[in-house]
C-alpha positions in Angstrom: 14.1 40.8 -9.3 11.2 42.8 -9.1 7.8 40.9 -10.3 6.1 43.6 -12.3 3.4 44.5 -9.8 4.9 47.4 -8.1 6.4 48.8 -11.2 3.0 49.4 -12.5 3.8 47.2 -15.7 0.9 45.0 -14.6 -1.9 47.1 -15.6 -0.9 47.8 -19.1 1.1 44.6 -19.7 -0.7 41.8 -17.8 0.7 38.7 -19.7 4.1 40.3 -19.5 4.2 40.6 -15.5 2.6 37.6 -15.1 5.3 36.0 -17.3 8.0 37.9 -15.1 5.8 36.3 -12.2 6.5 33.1 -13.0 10.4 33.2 -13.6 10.3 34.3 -10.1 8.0 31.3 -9.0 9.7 28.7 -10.8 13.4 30.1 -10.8 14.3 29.7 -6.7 13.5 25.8 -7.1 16.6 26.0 -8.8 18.7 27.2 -5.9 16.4 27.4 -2.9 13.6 25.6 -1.2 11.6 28.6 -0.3 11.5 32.0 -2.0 11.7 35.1 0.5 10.5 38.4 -0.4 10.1 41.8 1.5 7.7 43.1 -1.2 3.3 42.9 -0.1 3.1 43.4 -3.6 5.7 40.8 -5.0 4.2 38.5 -2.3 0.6 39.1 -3.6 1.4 38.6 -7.4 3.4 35.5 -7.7 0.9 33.6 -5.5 -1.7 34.7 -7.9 0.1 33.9 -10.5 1.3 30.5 -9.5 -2.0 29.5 -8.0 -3.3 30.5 -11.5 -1.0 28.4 -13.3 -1.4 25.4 -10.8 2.4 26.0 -9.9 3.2 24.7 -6.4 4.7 28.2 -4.1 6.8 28.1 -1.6 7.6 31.8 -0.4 7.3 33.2 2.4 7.8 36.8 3.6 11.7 37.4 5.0 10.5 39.4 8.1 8.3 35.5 8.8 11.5 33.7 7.7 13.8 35.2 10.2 11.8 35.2 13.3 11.1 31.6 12.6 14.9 31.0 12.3 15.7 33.5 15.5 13.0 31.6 17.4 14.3 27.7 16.4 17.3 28.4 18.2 
């Protein structure tokens, strides 16, 4: 789901993507332990948004997340 950033809803609609932000931040608790993006700017947002909110983040990039799995093995 995109965050808002990228879509260029975040400079007219602030509260609105920072509200999309933080489904994304607090959804994947629900169903993963670490949320993997490919986006700079998805990446970018929800941090900021999280960190904002005092909202513990745990995403990491899916290029990162691969080579970390390729590499374990």
């Amino acid at each position: 789901m995109c965050c808002g950033e990228p879509a260029g809803l975040k400079p007219k609609f602030l509260e609105i993507s920072s509200d999309i932000a933080m489904l994304s931040g607090k959804g994947y608790k629900e169903k993963a332990d670490i949320l993997a993006s490919y986006c700079p700017f998805s990446m970018h947002h929800i941090d900021n948004v999280c960190n904002a909110k005092i909202e513990e983040l745990n995403m990491k990039d899916i290029a990162v997340l691969l080579a970390e799995n390729i590499c374990e093995k």
